[in-house]
C-alpha positions as a Markdown table, in Angstrom:
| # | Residue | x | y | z |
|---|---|---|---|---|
| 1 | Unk | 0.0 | 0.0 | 0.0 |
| 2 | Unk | 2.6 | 2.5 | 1.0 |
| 3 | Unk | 4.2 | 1.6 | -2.1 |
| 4 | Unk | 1.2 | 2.8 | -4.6 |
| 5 | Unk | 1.2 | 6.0 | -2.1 |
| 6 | Unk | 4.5 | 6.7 | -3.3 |
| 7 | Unk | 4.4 | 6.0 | -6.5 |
| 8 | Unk | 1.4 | 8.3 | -6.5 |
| 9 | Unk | 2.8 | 11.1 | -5.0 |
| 10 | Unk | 5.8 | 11.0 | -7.5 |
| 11 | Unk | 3.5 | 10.9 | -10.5 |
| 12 | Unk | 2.0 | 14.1 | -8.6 |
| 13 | Unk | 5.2 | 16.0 | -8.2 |
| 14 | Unk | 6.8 | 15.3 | -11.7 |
| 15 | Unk | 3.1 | 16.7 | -12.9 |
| 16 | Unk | 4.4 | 19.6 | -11.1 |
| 17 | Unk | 8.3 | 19.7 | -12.1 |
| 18 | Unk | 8.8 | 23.2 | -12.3 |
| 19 | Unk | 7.2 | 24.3 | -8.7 |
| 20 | Unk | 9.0 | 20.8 | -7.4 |
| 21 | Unk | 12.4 | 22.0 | -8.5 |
| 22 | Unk | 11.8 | 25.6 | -7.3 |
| 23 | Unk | 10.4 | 24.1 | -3.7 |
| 24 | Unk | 13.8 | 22.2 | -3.3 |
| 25 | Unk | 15.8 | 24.8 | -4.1 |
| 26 | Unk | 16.3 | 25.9 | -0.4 |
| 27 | Unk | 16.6 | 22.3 | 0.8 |
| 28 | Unk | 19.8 | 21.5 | -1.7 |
| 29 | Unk | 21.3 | 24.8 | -1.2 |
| 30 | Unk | 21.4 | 24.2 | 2.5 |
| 31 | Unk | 22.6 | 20.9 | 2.4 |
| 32 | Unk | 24.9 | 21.9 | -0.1 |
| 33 | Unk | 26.3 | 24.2 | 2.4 |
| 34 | Unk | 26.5 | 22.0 | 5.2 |
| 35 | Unk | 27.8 | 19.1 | 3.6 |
| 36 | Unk | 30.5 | 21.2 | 1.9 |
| 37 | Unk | 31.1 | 23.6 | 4.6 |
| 38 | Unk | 31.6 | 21.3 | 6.9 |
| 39 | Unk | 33.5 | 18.6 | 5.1 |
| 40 | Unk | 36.1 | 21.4 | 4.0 |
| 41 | Unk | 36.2 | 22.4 | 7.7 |
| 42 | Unk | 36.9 | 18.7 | 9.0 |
| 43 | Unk | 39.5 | 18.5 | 6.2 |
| 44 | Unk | 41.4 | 21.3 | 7.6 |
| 45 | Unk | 41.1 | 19.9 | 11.0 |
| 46 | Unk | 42.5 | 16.8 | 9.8 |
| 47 | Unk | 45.3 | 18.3 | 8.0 |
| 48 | Unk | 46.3 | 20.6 | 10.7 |
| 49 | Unk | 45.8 | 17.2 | 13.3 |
| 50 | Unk | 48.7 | 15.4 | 11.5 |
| 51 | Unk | 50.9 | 18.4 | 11.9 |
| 52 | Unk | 51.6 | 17.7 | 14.9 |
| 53 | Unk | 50.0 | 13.5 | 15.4 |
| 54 | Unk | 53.0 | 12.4 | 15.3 |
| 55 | Unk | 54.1 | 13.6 | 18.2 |
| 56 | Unk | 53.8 | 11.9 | 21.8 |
| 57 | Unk | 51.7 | 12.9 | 24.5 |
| 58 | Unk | 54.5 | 13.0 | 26.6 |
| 59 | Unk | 56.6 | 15.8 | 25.0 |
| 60 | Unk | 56.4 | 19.6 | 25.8 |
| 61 | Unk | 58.0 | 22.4 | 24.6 |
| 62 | Unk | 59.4 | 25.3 | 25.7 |
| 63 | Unk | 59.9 | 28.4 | 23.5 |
| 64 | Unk | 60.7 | 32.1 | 24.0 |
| 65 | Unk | 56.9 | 34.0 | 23.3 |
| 66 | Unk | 57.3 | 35.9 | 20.0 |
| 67 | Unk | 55.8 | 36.5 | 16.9 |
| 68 | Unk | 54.3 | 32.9 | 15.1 |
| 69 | Unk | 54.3 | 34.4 | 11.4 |
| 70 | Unk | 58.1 | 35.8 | 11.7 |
| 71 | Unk | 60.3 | 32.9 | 11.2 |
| 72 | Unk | 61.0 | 29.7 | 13.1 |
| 73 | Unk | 60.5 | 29.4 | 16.7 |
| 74 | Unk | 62.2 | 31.3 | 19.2 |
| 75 | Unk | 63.5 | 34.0 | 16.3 |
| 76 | Unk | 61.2 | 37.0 | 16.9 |
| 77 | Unk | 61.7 | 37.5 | 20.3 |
| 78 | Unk | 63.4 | 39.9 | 22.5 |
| 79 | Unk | 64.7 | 37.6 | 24.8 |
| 80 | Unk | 66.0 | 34.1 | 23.3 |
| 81 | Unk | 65.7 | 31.3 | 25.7 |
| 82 | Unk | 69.8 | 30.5 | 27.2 |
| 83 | Unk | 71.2 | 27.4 | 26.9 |
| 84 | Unk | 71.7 | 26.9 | 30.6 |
| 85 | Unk | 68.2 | 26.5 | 31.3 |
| 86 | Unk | 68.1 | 23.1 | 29.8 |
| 87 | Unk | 70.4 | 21.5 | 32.7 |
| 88 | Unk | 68.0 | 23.0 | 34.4 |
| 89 | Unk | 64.8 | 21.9 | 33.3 |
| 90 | Unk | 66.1 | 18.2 | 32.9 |
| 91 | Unk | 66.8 | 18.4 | 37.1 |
| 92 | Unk | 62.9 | 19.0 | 37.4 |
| 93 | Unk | 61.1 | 15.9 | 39.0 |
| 94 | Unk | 59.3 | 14.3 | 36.5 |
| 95 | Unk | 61.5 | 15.0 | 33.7 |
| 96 | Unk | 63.1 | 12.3 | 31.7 |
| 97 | Unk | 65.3 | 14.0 | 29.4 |
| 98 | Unk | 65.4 | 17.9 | 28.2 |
| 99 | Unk | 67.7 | 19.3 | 25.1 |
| 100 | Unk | 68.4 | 22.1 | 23.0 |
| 101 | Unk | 66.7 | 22.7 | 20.0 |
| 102 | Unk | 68.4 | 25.4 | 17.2 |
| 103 | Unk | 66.1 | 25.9 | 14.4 |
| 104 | Unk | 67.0 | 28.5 | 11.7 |
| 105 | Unk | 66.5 | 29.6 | 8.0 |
| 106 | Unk | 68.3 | 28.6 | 5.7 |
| 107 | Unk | 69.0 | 28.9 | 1.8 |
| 108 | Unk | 69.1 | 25.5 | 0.1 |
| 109 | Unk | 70.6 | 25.2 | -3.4 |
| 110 | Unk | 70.4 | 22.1 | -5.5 |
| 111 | Unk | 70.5 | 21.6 | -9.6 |
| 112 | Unk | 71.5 | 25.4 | -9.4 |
| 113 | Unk | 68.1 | 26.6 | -7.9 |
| 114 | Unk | 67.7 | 27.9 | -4.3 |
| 115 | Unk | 65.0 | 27.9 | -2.3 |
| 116 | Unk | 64.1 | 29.1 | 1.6 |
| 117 | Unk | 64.0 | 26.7 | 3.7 |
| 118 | Unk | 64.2 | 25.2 | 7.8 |
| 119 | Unk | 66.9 | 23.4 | 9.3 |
| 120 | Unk | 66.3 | 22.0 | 12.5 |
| 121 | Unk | 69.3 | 20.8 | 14.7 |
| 122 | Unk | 69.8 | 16.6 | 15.9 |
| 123 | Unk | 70.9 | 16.4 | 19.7 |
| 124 | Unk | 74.0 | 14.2 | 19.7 |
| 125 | Unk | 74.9 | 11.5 | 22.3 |
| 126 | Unk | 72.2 | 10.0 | 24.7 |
| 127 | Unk | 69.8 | 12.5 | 23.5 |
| 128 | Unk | 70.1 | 11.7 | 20.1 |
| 129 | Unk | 67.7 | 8.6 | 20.5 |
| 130 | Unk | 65.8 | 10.3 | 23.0 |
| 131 | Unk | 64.8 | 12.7 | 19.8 |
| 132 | Unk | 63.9 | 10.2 | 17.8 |
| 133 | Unk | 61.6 | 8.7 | 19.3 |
| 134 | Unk | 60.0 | 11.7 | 20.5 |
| 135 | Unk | 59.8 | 12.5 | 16.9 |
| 136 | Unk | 59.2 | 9.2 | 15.5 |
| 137 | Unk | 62.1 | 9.3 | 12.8 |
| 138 | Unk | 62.2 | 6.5 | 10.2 |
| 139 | Unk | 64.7 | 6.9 | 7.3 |
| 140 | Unk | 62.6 | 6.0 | 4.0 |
| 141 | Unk | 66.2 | 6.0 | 2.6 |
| 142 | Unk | 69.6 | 6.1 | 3.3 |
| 143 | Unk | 69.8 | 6.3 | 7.1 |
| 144 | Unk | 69.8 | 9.1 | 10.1 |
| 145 | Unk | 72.8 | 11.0 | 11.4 |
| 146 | Unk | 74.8 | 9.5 | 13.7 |
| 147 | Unk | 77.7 | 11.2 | 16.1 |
| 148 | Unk | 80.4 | 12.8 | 14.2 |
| 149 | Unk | 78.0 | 13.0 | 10.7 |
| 150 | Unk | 79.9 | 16.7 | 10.0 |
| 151 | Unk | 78.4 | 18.6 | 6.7 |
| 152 | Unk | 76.0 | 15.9 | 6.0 |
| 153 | Unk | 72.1 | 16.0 | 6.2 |
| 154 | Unk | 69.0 | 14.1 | 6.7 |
| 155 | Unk | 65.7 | 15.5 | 4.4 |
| 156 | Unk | 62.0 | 15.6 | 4.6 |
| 157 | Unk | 60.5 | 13.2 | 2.3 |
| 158 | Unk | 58.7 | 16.4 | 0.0 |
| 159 | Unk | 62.3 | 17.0 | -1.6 |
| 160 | Unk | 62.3 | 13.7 | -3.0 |
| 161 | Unk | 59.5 | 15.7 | -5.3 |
| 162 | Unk | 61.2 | 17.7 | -8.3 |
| 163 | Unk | 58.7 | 20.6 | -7.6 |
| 164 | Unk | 61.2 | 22.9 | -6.4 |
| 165 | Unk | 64.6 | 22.2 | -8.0 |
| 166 | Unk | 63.8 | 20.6 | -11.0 |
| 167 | Unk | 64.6 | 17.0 | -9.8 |
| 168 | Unk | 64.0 | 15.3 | -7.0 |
| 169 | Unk | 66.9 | 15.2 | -4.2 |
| 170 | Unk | 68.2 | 11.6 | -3.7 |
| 171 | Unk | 70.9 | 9.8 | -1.4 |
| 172 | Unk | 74.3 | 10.9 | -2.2 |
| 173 | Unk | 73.3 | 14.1 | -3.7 |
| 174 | Unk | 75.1 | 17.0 | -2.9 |
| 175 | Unk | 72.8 | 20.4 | -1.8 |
| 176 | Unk | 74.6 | 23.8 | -0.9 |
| 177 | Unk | 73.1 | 25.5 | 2.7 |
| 178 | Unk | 74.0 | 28.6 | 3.1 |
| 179 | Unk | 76.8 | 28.5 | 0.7 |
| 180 | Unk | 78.2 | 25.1 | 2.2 |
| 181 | Unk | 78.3 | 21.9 | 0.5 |
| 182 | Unk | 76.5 | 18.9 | 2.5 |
| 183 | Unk | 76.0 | 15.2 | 1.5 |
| 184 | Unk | 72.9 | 13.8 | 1.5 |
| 185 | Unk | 72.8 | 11.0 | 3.6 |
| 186 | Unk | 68.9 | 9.7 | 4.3 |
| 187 | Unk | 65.1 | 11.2 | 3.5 |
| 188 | Unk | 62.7 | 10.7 | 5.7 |
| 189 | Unk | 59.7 | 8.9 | 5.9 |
| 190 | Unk | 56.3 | 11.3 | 5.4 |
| 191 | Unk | 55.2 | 12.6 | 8.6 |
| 192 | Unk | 51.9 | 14.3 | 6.5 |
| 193 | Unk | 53.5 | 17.7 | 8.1 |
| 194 | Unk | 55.1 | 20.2 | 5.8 |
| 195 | Unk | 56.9 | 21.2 | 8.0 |
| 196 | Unk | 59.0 | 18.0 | 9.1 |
| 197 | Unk | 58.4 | 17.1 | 5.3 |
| 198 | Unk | 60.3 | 19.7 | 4.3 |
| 199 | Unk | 62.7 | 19.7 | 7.0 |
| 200 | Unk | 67.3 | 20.1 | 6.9 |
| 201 | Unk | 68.3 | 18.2 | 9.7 |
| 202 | Unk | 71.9 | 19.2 | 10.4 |
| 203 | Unk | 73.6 | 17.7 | 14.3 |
| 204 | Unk | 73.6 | 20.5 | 16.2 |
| 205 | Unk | 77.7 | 20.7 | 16.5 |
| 206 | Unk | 77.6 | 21.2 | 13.1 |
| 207 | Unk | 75.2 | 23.7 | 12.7 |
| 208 | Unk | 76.6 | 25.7 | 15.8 |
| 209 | Unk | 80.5 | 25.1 | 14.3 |
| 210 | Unk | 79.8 | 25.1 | 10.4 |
| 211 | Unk | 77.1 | 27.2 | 9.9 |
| 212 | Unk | 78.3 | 29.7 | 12.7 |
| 213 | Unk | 74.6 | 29.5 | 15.1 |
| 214 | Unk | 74.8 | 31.3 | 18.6 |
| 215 | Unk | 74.7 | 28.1 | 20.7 |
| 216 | Unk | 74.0 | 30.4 | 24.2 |
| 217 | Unk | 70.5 | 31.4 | 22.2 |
| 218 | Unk | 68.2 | 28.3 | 22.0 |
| 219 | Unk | 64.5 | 28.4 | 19.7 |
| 220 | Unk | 63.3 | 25.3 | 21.7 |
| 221 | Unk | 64.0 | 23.3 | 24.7 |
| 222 | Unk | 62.1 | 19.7 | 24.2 |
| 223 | Unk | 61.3 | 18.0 | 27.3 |
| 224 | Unk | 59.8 | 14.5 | 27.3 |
| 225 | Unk | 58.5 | 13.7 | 30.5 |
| 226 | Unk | 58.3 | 10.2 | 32.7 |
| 227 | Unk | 54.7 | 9.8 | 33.0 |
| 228 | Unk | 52.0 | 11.4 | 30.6 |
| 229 | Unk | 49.8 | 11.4 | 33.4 |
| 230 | Unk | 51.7 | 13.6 | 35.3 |
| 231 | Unk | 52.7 | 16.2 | 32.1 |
| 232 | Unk | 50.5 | 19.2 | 33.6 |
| 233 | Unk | 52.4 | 18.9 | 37.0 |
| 234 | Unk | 55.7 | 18.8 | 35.0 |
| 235 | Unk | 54.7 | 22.0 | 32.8 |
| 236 | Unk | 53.7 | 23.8 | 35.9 |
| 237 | Unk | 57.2 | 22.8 | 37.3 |
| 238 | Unk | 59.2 | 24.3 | 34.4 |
| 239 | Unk | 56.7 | 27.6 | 34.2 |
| 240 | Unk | 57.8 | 27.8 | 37.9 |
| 241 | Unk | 61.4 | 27.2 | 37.2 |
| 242 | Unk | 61.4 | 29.8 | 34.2 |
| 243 | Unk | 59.6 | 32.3 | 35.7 |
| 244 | Unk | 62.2 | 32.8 | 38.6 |
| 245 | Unk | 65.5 | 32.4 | 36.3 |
| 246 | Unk | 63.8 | 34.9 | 33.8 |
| 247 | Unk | 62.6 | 37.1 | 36.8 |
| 248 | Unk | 58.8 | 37.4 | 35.4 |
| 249 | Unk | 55.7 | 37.4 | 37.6 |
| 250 | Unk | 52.7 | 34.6 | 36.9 |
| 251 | Unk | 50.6 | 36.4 | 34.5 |
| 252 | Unk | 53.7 | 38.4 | 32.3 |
| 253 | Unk | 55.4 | 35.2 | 31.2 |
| 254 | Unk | 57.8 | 36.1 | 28.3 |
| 255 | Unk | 58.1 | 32.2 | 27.2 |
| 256 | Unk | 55.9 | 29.1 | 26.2 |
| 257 | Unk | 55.7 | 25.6 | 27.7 |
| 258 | Unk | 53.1 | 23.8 | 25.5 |
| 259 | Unk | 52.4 | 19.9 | 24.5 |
| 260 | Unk | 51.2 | 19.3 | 20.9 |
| 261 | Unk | 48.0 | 18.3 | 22.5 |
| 262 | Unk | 47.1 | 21.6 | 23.9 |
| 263 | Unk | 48.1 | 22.9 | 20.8 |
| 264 | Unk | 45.2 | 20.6 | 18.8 |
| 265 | Unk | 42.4 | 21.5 | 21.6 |
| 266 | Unk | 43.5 | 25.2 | 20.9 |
| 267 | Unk | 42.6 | 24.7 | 17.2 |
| 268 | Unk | 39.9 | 22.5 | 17.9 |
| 269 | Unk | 37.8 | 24.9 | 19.6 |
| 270 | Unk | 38.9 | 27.6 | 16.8 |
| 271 | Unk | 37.4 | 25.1 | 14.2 |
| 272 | Unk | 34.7 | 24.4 | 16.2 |
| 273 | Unk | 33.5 | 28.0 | 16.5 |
| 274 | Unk | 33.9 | 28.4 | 12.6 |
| 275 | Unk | 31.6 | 25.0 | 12.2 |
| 276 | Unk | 29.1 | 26.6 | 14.5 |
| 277 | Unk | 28.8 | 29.6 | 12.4 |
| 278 | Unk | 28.6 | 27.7 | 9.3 |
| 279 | Unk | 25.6 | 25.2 | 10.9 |
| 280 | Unk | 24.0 | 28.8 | 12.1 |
| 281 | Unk | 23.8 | 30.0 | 8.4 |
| 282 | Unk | 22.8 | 26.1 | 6.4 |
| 283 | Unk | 19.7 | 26.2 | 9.3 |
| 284 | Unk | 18.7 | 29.3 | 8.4 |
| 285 | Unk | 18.2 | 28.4 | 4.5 |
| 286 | Unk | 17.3 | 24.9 | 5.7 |
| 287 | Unk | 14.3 | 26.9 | 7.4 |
| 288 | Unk | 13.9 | 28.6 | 4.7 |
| 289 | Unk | 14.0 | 25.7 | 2.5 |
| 290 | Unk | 11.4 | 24.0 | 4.8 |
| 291 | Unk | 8.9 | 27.0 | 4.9 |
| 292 | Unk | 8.6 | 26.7 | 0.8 |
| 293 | Unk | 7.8 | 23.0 | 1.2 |
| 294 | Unk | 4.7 | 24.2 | 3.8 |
| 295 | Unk | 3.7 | 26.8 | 1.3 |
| 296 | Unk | 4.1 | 24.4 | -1.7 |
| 297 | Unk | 2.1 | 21.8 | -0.5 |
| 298 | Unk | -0.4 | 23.9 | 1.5 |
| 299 | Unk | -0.8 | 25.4 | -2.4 |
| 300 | Unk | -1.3 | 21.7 | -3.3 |
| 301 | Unk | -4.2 | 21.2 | -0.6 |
| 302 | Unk | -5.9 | 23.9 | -2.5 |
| 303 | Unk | -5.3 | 23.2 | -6.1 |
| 304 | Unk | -6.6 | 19.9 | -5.7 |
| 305 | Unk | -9.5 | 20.0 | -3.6 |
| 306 | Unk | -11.6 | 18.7 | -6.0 |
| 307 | Unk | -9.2 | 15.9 | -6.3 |
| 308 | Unk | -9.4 | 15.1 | -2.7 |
| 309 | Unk | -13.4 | 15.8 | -2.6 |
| 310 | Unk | -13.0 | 12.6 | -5.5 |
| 311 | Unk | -10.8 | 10.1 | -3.6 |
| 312 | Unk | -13.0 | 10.6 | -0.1 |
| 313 | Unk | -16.1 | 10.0 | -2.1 |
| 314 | Unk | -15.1 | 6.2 | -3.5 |
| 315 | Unk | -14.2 | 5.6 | 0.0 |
| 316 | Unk | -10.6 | 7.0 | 0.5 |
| 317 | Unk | -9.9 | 7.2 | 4.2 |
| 318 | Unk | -8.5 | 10.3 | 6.1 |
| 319 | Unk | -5.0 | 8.3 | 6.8 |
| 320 | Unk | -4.6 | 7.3 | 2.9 |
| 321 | Unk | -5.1 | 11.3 | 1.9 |
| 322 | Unk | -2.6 | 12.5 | 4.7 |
| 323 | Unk | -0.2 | 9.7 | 3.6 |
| 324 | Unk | -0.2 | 11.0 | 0.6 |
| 325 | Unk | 0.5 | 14.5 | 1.2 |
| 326 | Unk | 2.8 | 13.7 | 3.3 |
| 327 | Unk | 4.9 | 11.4 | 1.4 |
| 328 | Unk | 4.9 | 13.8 | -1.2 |
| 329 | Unk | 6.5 | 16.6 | 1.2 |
| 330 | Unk | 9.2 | 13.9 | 2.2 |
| 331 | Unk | 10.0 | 13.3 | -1.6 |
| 332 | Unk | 10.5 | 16.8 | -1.9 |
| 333 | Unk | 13.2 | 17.1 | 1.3 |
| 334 | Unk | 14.7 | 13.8 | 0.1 |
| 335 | Unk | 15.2 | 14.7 | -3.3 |
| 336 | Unk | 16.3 | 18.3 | -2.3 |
| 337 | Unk | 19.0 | 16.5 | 0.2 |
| 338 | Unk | 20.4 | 13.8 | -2.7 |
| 339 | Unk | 20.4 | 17.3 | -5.2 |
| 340 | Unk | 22.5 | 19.1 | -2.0 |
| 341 | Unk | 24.5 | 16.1 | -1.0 |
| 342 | Unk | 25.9 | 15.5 | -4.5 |
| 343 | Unk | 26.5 | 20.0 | -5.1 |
| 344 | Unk | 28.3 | 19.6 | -1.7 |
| 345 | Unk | 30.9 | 17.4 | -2.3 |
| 346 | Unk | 31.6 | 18.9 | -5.3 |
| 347 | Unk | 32.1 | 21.5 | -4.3 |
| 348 | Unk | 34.2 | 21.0 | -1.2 |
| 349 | Unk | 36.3 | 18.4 | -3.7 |
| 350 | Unk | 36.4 | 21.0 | -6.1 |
| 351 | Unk | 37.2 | 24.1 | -4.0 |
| 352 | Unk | 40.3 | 22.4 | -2.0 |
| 353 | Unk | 41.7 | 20.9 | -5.0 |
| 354 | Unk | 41.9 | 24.8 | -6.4 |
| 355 | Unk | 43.1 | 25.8 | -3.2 |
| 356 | Unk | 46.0 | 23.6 | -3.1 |
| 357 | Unk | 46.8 | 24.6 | -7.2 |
| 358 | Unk | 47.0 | 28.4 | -6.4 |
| 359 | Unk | 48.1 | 28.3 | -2.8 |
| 360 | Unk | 50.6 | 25.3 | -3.1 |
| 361 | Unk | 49.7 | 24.0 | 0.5 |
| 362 | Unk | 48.1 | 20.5 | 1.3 |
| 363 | Unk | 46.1 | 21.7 | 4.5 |
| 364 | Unk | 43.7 | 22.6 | 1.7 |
| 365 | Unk | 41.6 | 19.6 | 2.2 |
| 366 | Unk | 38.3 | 18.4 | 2.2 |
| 367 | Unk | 37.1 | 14.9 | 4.3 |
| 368 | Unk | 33.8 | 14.1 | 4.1 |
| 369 | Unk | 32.5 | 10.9 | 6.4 |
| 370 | Unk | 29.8 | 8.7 | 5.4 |
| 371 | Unk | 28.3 | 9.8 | 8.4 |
| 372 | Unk | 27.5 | 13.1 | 7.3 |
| 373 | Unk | 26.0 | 12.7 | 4.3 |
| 374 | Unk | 23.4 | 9.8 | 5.9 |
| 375 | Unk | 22.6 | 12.3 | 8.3 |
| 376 | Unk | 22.3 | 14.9 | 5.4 |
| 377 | Unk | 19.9 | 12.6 | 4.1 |
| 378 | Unk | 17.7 | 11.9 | 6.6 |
| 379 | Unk | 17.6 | 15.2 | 7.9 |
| 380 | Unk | 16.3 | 16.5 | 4.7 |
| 381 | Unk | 13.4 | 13.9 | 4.8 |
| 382 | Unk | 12.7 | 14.8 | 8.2 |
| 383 | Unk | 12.3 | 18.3 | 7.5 |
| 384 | Unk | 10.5 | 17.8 | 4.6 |
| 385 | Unk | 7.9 | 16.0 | 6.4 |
| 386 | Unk | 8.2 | 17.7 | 9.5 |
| 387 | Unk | 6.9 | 20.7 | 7.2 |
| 388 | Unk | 4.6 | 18.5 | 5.4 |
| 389 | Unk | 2.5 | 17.5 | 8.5 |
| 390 | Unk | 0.3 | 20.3 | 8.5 |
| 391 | Unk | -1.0 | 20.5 | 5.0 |
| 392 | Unk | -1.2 | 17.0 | 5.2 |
| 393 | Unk | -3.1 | 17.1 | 8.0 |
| 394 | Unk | -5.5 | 19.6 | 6.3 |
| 395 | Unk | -5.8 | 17.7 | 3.2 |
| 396 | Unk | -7.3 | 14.8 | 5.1 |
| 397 | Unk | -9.9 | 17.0 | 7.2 |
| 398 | Unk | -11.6 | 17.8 | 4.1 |
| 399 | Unk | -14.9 | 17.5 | 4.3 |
| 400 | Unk | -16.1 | 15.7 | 0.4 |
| 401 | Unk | -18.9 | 17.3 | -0.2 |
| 402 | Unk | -17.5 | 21.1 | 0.6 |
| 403 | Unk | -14.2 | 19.7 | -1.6 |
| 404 | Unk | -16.7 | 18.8 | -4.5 |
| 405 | Unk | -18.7 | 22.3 | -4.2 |
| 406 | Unk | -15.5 | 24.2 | -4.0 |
| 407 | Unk | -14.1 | 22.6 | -6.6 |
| 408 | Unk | -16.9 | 24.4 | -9.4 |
């Protein structure tokens, strides 16, 4: 039965095609926009997740405060962390192991092109595989540095790519930092970060003896910690430690002591606010969308009164003609969420593809889960017959003799 309901409501609404396809035109674009919206949103999230993912939950760093758009860490700032604060730090209890980190801009030249890039400094001795693991460092070729490695260098796995010189880099290549020849001696596995992806790791006696860095000013300390459980007590510990040896009060802190997961609940809830706008602004055309399918169906009620007055005089019950009605006004929100579903990912697809071709960056993303667009789906066809129930409703309170004499 609920079959030859259907069927008859479709034969109604493709009767109807043009007001059908202006009645869903709210629905899709609001769909459209959440689906898209959203699933451009979570791709972002994702993307900016596996920045940092890789990292433990055990691991904190501490950085000078400073500008986050001018350079690597710990360069724009007016007072550099010291390199005697890390013998410090590593005393705290609670602390496994603590070491410098140098990080610092450098020109890379390769196939006669240069390019900016990062190099990040490798702890030597004990620390060395302290580091990475902390940083999870697998050589997709070649190998990592080892004590004594002097002018050679480990890369990110993006300059395998020939994007930026022409050729990809290989093992055994030669590259020129900063006017200084280096061999090549590993690339990393991808991290999914373009910032380790596109890393110069140099040891650090090398980059303070070769390339001439100020070893008394550190970018980063990195501290892994004992227990994970007991990282906030740790962080407090160090904030307590730096705030005496760099004689600031609580509250005018001139430094940083952050995990990577702080870091990802900061952006969370920055993501999360943008999402709540967006859902704001699809419910308002969703509502909007909704209102037309009340106004086209209670239009329906009154174009085909005569049609009702029929059916309820050959013994059509109340329940059969609100059915009807009703399944139509769930076709319409059904159809209008497939239409929205399939113009959302399209367009999310579409837009981050373009953004990654004129911006060059892969946090451009879009992830869309299955999840979303069955909800999309059903929550069209609830809100098309959530605004269906009342003209439905009146439909089937007809009376057929009035329907018939109105009808003339």
């Amino acid at each position: 039965m609920l079959k030859d309901y259907a069927v008859f409501s479709l034969k109604n609404l493709r009767s109807r095609r043009l007001r059908s396809w202006l009645t869903m035109i709210g629905i899709f674009i609001g769909i459209a926009a959440v689906v898209s919206l959203i699933g451009l949103g979570e791709g972002l999230r994702q993307a900016i997740m596996s920045q940092f993912g890789f990292l433990g939950p055990d691991v904190l760093g501490v950085q000078a405060s400073g500008l986050a758009f001018a350079g690597p860490p710990g360069t724009a700032v007016a007072k550099p962390l010291s390199d005697d604060l890390t013998p410090k730090i590593e005393k705290i209890n609670g602390v496994e192991a603590a070491f410098n980190r140098y990080i610092e801009s450098i020109t890379l030249e390769f196939n006669d092109k240069q390019d900016i890039g990062i190099a990040g400094s490798v702890p030597e001795g004990e620390n060395r595989k302290t580091f990475e693991i902390m940083l999870n460092l697998v050589a997709e070729e070649g190998r990592l540095l080892k004590d004594g490695d002097t002018k050679k260098v480990v890369l990110g796995n993006d300059f395998k790519k020939d994007d930026t010189f022409g050729k990809g880099i290989k093992v055994n290549d030669r590259v020129i930092v900063n006017g200084i020849t280096f061999e090549v001696i590993g690339i990393l596995e991808k991290k999914g970060s373009f910032i380790f992806d596109r890393i110069v790791m140099i040891n650090e006696e090398t980059m303070i003896d070769v390339l001439g860095i100020d070893k008394k000013k550190v970018n980063v300390i990195a501290v892994k910690v004992k227990d994970q459980n007991k990282i906030g007590q740790a962080k407090e510990d160090i904030e307590k430690l730096l705030r005496h040896e760099r004689d600031v009060e609580k509250g005018e802190e001139d430094f940083q002591v952050q995990s990577p997961q702080q870091t990802l609940e900061a952006l969370n809830s920055t993501l999360f606010a943008v999402q709540l706008f967006i859902y704001i602004i699809a419910a308002i055309s969703l509502a909007v969308g909704g209102i037309g399918i009340m106004n086209t169906m209670y239009t329906s009620v009154l174009e085909r009164t005569k049609e009702i007055g029929i059916m309820k005089s050959i013994g059509a019950r109340n329940s059969a003609i609100f059915t009807i009605f009703f399944i139509e006004s769930g076709l319409l929100g059904t159809v209008g969420g497939i239409i929205g579903i399939a113009l959302g990912m399209g367009f999310a697809y579409g837009i981050s593809a373009i953004g990654r071709v004129v911006l060059g960056s892969e946090l451009i993303q879009a992830s869309i889960n299955p999840l979303l667009i069955v909800g999309a789906l059903i929550f069209s066809f609830v809100l098309g017959t959530l605004f269906g129930v009342l003209p439905a409703y009146q439909a089937s309170k007809l009376n057929p003799v009035d329907s018939l004499r109105a009808a003339k």
